[in-house]
C-alpha positions in Angstrom: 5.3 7.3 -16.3 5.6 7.1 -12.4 2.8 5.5 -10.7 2.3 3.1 -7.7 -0.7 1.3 -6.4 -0.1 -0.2 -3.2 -2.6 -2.1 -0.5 -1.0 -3.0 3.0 -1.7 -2.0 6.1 -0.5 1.0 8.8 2.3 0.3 10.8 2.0 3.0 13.1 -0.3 6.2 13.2 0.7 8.7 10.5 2.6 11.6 11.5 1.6 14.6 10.8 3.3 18.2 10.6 1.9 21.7 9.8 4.0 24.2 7.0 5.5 26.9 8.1 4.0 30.6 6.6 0.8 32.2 6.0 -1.5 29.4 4.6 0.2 25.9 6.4 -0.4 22.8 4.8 -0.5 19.9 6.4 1.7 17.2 5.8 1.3 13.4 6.8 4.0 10.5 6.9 2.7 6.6 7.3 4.2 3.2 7.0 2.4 0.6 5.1 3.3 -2.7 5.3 2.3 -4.6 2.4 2.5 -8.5 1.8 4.6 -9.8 -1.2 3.5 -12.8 -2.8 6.3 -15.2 -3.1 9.1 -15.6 -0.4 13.0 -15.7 -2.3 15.9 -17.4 -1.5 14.7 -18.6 2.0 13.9 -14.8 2.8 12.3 -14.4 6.1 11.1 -10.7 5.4 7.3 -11.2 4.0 6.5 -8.0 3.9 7.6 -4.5 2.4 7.7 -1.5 4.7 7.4 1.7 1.7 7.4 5.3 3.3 4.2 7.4 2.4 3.5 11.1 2.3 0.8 12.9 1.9 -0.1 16.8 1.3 -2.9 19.2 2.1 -6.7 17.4 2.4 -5.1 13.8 2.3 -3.1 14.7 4.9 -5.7 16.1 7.0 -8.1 12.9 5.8 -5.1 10.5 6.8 -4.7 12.3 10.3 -8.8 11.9 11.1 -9.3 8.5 10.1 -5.9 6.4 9.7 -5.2 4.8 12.5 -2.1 1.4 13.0 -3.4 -1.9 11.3 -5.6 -0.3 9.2 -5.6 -1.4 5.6 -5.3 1.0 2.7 -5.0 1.5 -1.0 -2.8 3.9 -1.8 -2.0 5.7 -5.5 0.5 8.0 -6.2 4.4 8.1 -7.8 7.5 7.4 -6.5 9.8 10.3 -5.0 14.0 9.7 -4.2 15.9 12.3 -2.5 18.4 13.0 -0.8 20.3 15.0 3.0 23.3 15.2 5.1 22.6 14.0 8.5 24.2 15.5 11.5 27.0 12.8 11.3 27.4 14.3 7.7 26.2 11.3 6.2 24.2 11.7 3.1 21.2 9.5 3.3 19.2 8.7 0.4 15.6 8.6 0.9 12.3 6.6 -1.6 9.0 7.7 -0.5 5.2 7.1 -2.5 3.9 10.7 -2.8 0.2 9.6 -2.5 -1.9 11.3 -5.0 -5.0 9.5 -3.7 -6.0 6.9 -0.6 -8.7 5.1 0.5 -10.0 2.7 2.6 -9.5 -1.2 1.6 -11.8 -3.2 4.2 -14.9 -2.3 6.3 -14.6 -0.4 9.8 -15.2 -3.8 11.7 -12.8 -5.3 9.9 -10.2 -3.1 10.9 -10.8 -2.6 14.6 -10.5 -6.0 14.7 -7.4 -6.0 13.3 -6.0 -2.8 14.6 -2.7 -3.2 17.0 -1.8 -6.6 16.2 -1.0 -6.3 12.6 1.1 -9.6 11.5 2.0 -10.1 8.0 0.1 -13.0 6.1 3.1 -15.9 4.5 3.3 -15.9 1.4 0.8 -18.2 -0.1 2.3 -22.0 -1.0 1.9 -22.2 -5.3 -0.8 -24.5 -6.1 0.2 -27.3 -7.9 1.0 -27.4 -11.5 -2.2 -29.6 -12.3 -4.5 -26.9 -10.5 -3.3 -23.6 -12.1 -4.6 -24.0 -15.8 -4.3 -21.7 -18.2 -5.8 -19.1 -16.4 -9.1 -18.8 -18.6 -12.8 -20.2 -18.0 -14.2 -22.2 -20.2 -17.3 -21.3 -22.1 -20.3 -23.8 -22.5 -21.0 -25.2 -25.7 -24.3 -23.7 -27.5 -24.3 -20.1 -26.3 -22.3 -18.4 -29.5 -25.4 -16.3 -30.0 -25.4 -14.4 -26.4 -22.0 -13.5 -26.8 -21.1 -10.4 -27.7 -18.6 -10.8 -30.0 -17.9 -13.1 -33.0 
């Protein structure tokens, strides 16, 4: 199975091409730049830039309404390929072919935002003492509204 959910935000404004033929299609290209959650080995890079390309209605939706810094979900599978460059280089391309997109914060939210995207640093791990086990504890004497025995 190939599938990738990704949230980050618009580096730029998503170019966007027409098909050559009788019926064009459109085709977009973005940049999201989405946060990872735990810096490595004294890695300054907080932040993943992932290629995106859309086809048809999502391209046309992505031209109307995405704009740089705005923040995005984005579902769809994983794509490598590969051209010679005028050098005659082959360069190997990844790109997410996105299958679906949609909006992740409210309009406000991203016109404030919008043009001066800076990635958020990875969060510091709480302490051992704080983290639990990751489950909430159930009050004692409510067995019978539970839904399950």
């Amino acid at each position: 199975m190939n599938k990738v959910i990704l949230m980050g935000r618009l580096t730029r404004d998503p170019e966007v091409r027409y098909s050559q033929g009788e019926t064009s299609t459109a085709v977009a290209r973005y940049t999201l730049a989405v946060d990872r959650r735990f810096k490595r080995n004294n890695d300054d890079q907080t932040a993943d830039f992932i290629g995106c390309v859309a086809f048809g209605r999502s391209a046309e939706f992505a031209e109307k309404y995405f704009r740089q810094g705005l923040k995005v979900v984005v579902t769809g599978r994983i794509q490598t390929g590969s051209y010679t460059n005028r050098d005659g280089q082959k360069v190997y391309t990844t790109d997410v072919v996105v299958e679906d997109q949609e909006f992740a914060e409210s309009k406000a939210a991203s016109e404030a935002s919008a043009g001066r995207y800076q990635p958020a640093p990875a969060p510091a791990p709480a302490p051992a003492s704080d983290m639990g086990d990751g489950f909430m504890n159930i009050p004692d004497g409510i067995d019978e509204e539970l839904p399950f025995n």
